[in-house]
C-alpha positions, -999 to 999 in steps of 0.1 A, spaced: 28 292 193 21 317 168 9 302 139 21 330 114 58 321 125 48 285 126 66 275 91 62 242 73 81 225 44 61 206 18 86 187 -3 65 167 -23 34 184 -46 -1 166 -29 -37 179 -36 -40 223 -37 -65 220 -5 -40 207 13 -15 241 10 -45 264 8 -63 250 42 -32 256 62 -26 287 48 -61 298 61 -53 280 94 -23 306 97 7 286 90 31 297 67 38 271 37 69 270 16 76 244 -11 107 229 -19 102 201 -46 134 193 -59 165 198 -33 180 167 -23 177 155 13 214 170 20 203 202 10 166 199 29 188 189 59 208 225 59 180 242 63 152 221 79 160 236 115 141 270 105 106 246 98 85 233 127 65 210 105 71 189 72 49 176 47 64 143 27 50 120 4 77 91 1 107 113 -19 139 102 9 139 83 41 138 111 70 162 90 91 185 101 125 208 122 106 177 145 92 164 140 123 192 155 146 189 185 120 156 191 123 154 207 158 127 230 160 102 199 139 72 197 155 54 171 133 60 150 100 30 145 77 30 120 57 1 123 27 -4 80 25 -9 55 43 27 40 61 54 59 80 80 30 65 102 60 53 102 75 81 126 64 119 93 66 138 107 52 175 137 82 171 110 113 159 92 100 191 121 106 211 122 141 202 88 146 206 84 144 172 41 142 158 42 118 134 12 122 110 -3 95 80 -32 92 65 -48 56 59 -81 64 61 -75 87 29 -70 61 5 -86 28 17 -117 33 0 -96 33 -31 -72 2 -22 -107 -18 -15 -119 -14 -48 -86 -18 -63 -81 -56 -48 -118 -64 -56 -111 -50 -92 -83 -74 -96 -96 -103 -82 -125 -100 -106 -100 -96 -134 -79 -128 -127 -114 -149 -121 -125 -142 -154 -92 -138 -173 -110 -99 -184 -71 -85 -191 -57 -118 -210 -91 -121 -230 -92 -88 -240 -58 -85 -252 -66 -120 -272 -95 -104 -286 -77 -68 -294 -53 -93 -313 -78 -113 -331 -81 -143 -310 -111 -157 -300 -109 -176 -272 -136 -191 -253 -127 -226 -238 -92 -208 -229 -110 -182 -208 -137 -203 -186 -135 -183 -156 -140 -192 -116 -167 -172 -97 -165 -159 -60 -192 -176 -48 -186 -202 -19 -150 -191 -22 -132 -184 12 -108 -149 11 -84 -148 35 -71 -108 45 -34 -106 67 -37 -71 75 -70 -56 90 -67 -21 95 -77 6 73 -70 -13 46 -83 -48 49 -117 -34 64 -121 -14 34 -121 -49 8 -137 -69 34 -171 -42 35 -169 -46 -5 -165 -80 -5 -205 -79 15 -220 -81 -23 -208 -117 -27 -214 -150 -12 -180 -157 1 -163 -165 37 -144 -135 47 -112 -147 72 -91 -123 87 -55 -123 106 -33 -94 124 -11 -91 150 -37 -69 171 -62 -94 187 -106 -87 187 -104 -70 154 -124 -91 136 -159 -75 128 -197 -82 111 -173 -84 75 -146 -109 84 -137 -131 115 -105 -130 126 -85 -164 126 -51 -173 133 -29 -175 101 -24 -213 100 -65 -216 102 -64 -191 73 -38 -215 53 -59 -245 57 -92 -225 45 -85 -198 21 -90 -195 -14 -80 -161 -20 -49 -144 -3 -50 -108 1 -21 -83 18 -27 -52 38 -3 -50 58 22 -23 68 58 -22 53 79 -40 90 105 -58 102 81 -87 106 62 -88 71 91 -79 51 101 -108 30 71 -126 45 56 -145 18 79 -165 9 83 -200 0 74 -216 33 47 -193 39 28 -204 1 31 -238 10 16 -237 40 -16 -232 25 -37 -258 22 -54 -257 -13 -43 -234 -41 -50 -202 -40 -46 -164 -57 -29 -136 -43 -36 -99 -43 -11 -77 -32 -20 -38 -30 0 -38 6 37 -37 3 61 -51 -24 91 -61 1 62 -80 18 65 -108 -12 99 -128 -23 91 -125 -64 116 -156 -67 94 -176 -47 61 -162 -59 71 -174 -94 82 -212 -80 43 -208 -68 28 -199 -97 53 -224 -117 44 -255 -94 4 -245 -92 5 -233 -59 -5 -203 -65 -30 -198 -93 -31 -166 -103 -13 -128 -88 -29 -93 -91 2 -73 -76 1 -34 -77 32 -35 -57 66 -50 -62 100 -58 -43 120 -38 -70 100 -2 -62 126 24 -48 114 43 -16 98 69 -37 73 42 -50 80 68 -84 101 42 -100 110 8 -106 148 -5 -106 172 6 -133 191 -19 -155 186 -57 -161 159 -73 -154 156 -101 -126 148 -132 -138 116 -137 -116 103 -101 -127 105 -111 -165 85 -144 -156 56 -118 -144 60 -101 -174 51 -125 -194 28 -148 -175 -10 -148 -182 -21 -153 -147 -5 -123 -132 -15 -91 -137 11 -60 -125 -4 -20 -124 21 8 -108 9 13 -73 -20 29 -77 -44 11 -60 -49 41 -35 -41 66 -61 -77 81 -79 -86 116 -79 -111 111 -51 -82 99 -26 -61 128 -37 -82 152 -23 -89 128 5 -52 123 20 -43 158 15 -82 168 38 -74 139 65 -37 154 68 -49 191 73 -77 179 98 -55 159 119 -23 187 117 -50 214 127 -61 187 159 -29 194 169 -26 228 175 
């Protein structure tokens, strides 16, 4: 194909080398950042490729549309939003980029965990306020702790390698088997239960982890433990994350994800409150930022670089 007549729709804004690198390449870019899916889907049979973020689900219906698509991009790290198994029917290239923003998440869940050891966000809000609180804030430190990762891609190999700094037992479990490395060793999840003292979620947005942490999967574990999600929010029941942290179970949450994010991951729900979401709100030992774990300036540029390389492999 003729890459001049090779035309592809970005519908969400990413990183300028991203537009600028194709354009060199010879494809010809056209933005459309603010039609709704029904009006993308009259026209998406004159692009071969498509460039998304997480704005709408491309699902059958777009799919059926979209018959001269070539490839999806997706600048991040999941194809959730995306009806994979049907785009690969239609021989459909199906682009992410996970190795753009791991780095970032890595830091992200060690940053956290750091934070709820040493209560840095609650005691510096006391102070800020004029408490002094010494006794109140006695922190725990990683060493001779055990850190258990469910997820070990991308992802979980990134906050493993970080992890190398301090004397801790690095566990790992996935559904692939021999992934385990010089950083972690991979265990099954009930060995992970009965050792870890530190929970942390990298997995993928699927049929199987959704809802996954729940109530019988907390109790399972062994001792008490934190949790760090920078993964998935629909991965975590927040009802039965609260009964956790209510009952001691779990003793502290770092959560840059949550259940109530719509698809876009731009907003949270609108109206009233669920009653678990106000607990986290208010509790101490949970600390909430707005999924942007893998979202710095350097993974920016990163996402959009690993997306042009691997849509220039293709052709």
């Amino acid at each position: 194909m003729n890459l001049t007549s090779f035309k592809i729709l970005h519908i969400d804004s990413n990183h300028p080398l991203l537009w600028d690198q194709l354009e060199q390449a010879g494809f010809h870019n056209e933005a459309d950042f603010t039609s709704s899916k029904q009006e993308v889907e009259a026209k998406i049979e004159n692009y071969h490729g498509i460039v998304i973020r997480s704005r709408f689900k491309i699902d059958k219906t777009f799919l059926d549309k979209a018959t001269n698509l070539k490839f999806i991009a997706r600048v991040g790290a999941g194809l959730e939003s995306i009806d994979c198994d049907y785009a690969i029917t239609k021989g459909i290239h199906l682009i992410a980029a996970p190795e753009g923003n791991a780095n970032a998440v890595g830091e992200h869940a060690i940053g956290m965990l750091l934070s709820l050891f040493n209560n840095l966000n609650k005691a510096n809000n006391e102070v800020k306020s004029g408490q002094w609180k010494r006794e109140a804030n006695r922190g725990y430190e990683l060493e001779g702790k055990t850190i258990g990762i469910v997820g070990y891609g991308n992802m979980g190999k990134s906050f493993a390698k970080k992890l190398r700094g301090f004397d801790v037992t690095v566990l790992c479990h996935d559904i692939l088997p021999n992934i385990g490395d010089a950083y972690a060793t991979q265990v099954s999840l009930s060995e992970l239960q009965e050792r870890a003292d530190v929970l942390s979620l990298h997995t993928p947005w699927t049929p199987e982890t959704d809802k996954m942490i729940n109530s019988d999967f907390i109790n399972q574990f062994k001792k008490p433990f934190w949790l760090i999600n920078t993964a998935r929010g629909n991965s975590v029941v927040t009802a039965d994350l609260v009964e956790g942290l209510k009952s001691g179970k779990i003793l502290g949450a770092g959560l840059d994800v949550l259940e109530y994010e719509k698809l876009s991951f731009e907003t949270l729900f609108e109206g009233a409150k669920p009653a678990a979401f106000e607990y986290l709100l208010k509790a101490e030992n949970v600390l909430l930022t707005p999924h942007i774990a893998g979202w710095t300036f350097e993974s920016h540029q990163k996402l959009a670089q690993t997306i042009v390389n691997k849509i220039k492999n293709i052709f």
